[in-house]
C-alpha positions, 0 to 999 in steps of 0.5 A: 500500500505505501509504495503506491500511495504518496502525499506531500507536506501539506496533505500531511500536516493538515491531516495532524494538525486536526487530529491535535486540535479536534480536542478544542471542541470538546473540554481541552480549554477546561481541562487546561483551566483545572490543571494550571488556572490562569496561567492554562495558555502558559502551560500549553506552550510550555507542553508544545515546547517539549512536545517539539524537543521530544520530536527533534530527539526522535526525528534525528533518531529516525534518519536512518529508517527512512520510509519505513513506520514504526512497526517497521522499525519494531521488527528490525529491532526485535524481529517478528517479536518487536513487530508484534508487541510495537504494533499491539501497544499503538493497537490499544493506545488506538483503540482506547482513545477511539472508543473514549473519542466517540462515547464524548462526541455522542455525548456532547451531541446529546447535550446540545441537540439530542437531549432524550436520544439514547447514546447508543443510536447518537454513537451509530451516526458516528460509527457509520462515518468511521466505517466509511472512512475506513473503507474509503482508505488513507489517500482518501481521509488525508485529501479530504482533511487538506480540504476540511482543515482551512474550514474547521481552522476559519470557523474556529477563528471567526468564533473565538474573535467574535467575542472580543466584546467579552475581553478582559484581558485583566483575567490572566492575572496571576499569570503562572495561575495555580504555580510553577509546580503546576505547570512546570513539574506537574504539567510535564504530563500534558505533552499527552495533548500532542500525543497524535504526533505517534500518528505521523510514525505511522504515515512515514511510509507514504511521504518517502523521505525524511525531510518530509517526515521532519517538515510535517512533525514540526509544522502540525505541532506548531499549529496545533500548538497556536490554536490550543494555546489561543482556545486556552487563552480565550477561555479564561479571557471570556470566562474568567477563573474559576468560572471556566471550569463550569464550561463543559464545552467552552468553544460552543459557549463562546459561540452562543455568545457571539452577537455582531448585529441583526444578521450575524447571529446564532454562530453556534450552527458555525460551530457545530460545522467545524465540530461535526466536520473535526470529529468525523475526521479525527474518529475516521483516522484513528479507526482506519489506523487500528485497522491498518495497524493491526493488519501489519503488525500480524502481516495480514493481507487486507485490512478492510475484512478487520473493520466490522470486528473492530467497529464492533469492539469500538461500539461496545467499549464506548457504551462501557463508561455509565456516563460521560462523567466517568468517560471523561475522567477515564481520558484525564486521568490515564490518557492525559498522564501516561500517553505520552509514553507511547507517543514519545518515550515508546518510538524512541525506545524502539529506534535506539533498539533498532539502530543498535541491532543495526550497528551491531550487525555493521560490526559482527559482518566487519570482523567476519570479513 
C-alpha cells in the first residue's frame, strides 16, 4: 500500500494538525483551566515546547529508517517479536482513545441537540462515518482533511474573535495561575495533548523521505500548538477563573455568545460545522489506523475484512463508561498522564533498539570479513 500511495507536506500536516486540535471542541480549554488556572495558555506552550524537543530527539533518531513506520522499525529491532508487541501497544493506545473519542462526541451531541436520544443510536451516526472512512482508505481521509482543515481552522477563528466584546484581558492575572509546580513539574504530563504526533510514525511510509517526515512533525505541532494555546487563552479571557471550569464545552459557549448585529447571529450552527466536520475526521483516522495497524503488525493481507470486528469492539467499549462523567475522567486521568509514553518515550525506545541491532550487525559482518 505505501509504495503506491504518496502525499506531500501539506496533505500531511493538515491531516495532524486536526487530529491535535479536534480536542478544542470538546473540554481541552477546561481541562487546561483545572490543571494550571490562569496561567492554562502558559502551560500549553510550555507542553508544545517539549512536545517539539521530544520530536527533534526522535526525528534525528529516525534518519536512518527512512520510509519505513514504526512497526517497521519494531521488527528490525526485535524481529517478528518487536513487530508484534510495537504494533499491539499503538493497537490499544488506538483503540482506547477511539472508543473514549466517540462515547464524548455522542455525548456532547446529546447535550446540545439530542437531549432524550439514547447514546447508543447518537454513537451509530458516528460509527457509520468511521466505517466509511475506513473503507474509503488513507489517500482518501488525508485529501479530504487538506480540504476540511482551512474550514474547521476559519470557523474556529471567526468564533473565538467574535467575542472580543467579552475581553478582559485583566483575567490572566496571576499569570503562572495555580504555580510553577503546576505547570512546570506537574504539567510535564500534558505533552499527552500532542500525543497524535505517534500518528505521523505511522504515515512515514507514504511521504518517502525524511525531510518530509521532519517538515510535517514540526509544522502540525506548531499549529496545533497556536490554536490550543489561543482556545486556552480565550477561555479564561471570556470566562474568567474559576468560572471556566463550569464550561463543559467552552468553544460552543463562546459561540452562543457571539452577537455582531441583526444578521450575524446564532454562530453556534458555525460551530457545530467545524465540530461535526473535526470529529468525523479525527474518529475516521484513528479507526482506519487500528485497522491498518493491526493488519501489519500480524502481516495480514487486507485490512478492510478487520473493520466490522473492530467497529464492533469500538461500539461496545464506548457504551462501557455509565456516563460521560466517568468517560471523561477515564481520558484525564490515564490518557492525559501516561500517553505520552507511547507517543514519545515508546518510538524512541524502539529506534535506539533498532539502530543498535543495526550497528551491531555493521560490526559482527566487519570482523567476519
Amino acid at each position: 500500500m505505501a509504495s503506491k500511495i504518496v502525499f506531500g507536506k501539506w496533505e500531511s500536516i493538515s491531516l495532524l494538525a486536526v487530529l491535535m486540535s479536534t480536542q478544542i471542541f470538546l473540554g481541552f480549554p477546561r481541562l487546561m483551566v483545572e490543571a494550571a488556572g490562569t496561567g492554562a495558555w502558559l502551560l500549553v506552550i510550555y507542553a508544545a515546547v517539549l512536545a517539539m524537543l521530544l520530536f527533534a530527539v526522535i526525528s534525528k533518531l529516525y534518519s536512518p529508517f527512512e520510509g519505513k513506520d514504526i512497526i517497521d522499525i519494531g521488527g528490525l529491532a526485535g524481529g517478528n517479536a518487536g513487530r508484534i508487541i510495537t504494533g499491539s501497544i499503538f493497537l490499544l493506545y488506538l483503540i482506547f482513545i477511539v472508543s473514549v473519542s466517540l462515547r464524548e462526541y455522542a455525548e456532547n451531541m446529546r447535550i446540545i441537540y439530542l437531549n432524550v436520544t439514547p447514546i447508543s443510536f447518537v454513537e451509530m451516526f458516528f460509527l457509520a462515518g468511521m466505517i466509511a472512512g475506513a473503507f474509503m482508505g488513507i489517500e482518501s481521509i488525508v485529501r479530504l482533511g487538506a480540504i476540511l482543515a482551512p474550514v474547521i481552522a476559519v470557523g474556529f477563528f471567526m468564533i473565538t474573535f467574535g467575542i472580543y466584546p467579552y475581553y478582559d484581558f485583566s483575567k490572566i492575572f496571576p499569570v503562572l495561575g495555580s504555580g510553577v509546580n503546576n505547570i512546570f513539574l506537574r504539567g510535564f504530563s500534558k505533552i499527552s495533548v500532542f500525543s497524535a504526533i505517534s500518528i505521523l510514525f505511522l504515515i512515514a511510509p507514504f511521504l518517502k523521505t525524511n525531510k518530509n517526515f521532519k517538515v510535517t512533525g514540526y509544522a502540525s505541532i506548531g499549529i496545533s500548538a497556536v490554536m490550543l494555546t489561543w482556545s486556552s487563552l480565550i477561555n479564561i479571557l471570556a470566562f474568567d477563573y474559576p468560572a471556566a471550569l463550569e464550561r463543559l464545552m467552552p468553544v460552543f459557549q463562546m459561540a452562543r455568545l457571539v452577537n455582531l448585529g441583526r444578521f450575524f447571529q446564532r454562530v453556534e450552527s458555525l460551530f457545530m460545522i467545524a465540530w461535526a466536520v473535526s470529529g468525523f475526521l479525527y474518529l475516521s483516522a484513528v479507526f482506519f489506523f487500528i485497522a491498518y495497524v493491526f493488519r501489519k503488525t500480524f502481516k495480514l493481507e487486507y485490512y478492510r475484512p478487520v473493520i466490522f470486528p473492530f467497529a464492533t469492539l469500538v461500539f461496545t467499549i464506548s457504551l462501557m463508561p455509565p456516563n460521560v462523567i466517568t468517560a471523561t475522567r477515564l481520558e484525564i486521568d490515564y490518557f492525559r498522564n501516561y500517553v505520552w509514553i507511547i507517543s514519545f518515550v515508546l518510538p524512541i525506545v524502539v529506534l535506539l533498539i533498532a539502530r543498535a541491532r543495526i550497528k551491531a550487525s555493521k560490526t559482527g559482518g566487519a570482523e567476519n570479513a
